[in-house]
C-alpha positions in Angstrom: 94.5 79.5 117.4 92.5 82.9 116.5 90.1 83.0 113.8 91.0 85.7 111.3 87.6 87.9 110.0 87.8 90.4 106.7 85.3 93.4 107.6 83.9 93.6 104.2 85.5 96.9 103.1 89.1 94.9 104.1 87.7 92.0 101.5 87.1 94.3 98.8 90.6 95.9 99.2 91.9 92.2 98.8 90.2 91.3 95.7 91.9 94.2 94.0 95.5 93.7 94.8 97.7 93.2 92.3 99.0 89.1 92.3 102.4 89.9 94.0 101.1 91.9 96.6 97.7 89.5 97.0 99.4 86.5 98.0 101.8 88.7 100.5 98.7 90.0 102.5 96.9 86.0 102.0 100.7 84.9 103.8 99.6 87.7 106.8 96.0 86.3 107.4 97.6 83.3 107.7 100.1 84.2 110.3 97.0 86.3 112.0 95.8 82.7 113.1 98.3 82.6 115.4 97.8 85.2 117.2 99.2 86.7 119.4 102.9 84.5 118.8 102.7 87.3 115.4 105.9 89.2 115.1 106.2 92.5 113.6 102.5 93.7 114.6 102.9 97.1 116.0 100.1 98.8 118.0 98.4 102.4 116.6 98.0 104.9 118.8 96.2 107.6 119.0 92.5 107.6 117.1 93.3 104.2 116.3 94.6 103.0 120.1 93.7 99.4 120.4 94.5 98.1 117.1 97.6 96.9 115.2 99.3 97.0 111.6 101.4 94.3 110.0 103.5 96.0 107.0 105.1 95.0 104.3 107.1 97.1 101.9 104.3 100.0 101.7 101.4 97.9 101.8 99.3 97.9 105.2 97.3 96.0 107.5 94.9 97.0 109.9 93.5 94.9 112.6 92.0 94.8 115.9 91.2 91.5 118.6 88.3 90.7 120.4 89.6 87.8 122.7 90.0 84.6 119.7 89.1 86.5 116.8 91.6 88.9 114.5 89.2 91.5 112.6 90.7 92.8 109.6 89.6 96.4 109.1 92.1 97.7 106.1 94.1 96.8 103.8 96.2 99.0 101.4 98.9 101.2 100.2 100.0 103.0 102.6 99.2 106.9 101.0 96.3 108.1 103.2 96.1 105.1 104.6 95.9 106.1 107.5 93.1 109.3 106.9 89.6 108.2 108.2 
């Protein structure tokens, strides 16, 4: 079972999610804890080679694993989401 870590700019996208879309991306970091038996993660290329994004609707994900642990990096819409 993986432990599932919010980088802190990841946490403070959480807290301002509206409710609806809150509890979808609280139902990801749940799944996350299984890793890797997650379907529907797909891995970035590119700049961002080495990491992954669970969608939902247009709401985003992004996460990378060091052996165990699931690090959360970003969370959001997905406009620019994807602009460093």
């Amino acid at each position: 079972m993986a432990v599932v870590t919010l980088m802190p700019e990841a946490a403070e996208q959480l807290e301002v999610l509206n409710n609806p879309i809150h509890g979808r991306v609280l139902k990801w970091l749940v799944r996350l804890t299984k890793w890797p038996g997650v379907s529907g993660a797909t891995p970035l290329s590119g700049q961002l080679a080495g990491r992954y994004r669970l969608r939902t609707g247009d709401y985003r994900l992004q996460f990378h694993v060091e052996s165990e642990n699931v690090i959360v990096e970003k969370i959001g819409h997905r406009d620019k989401f994807y602009d460093e």
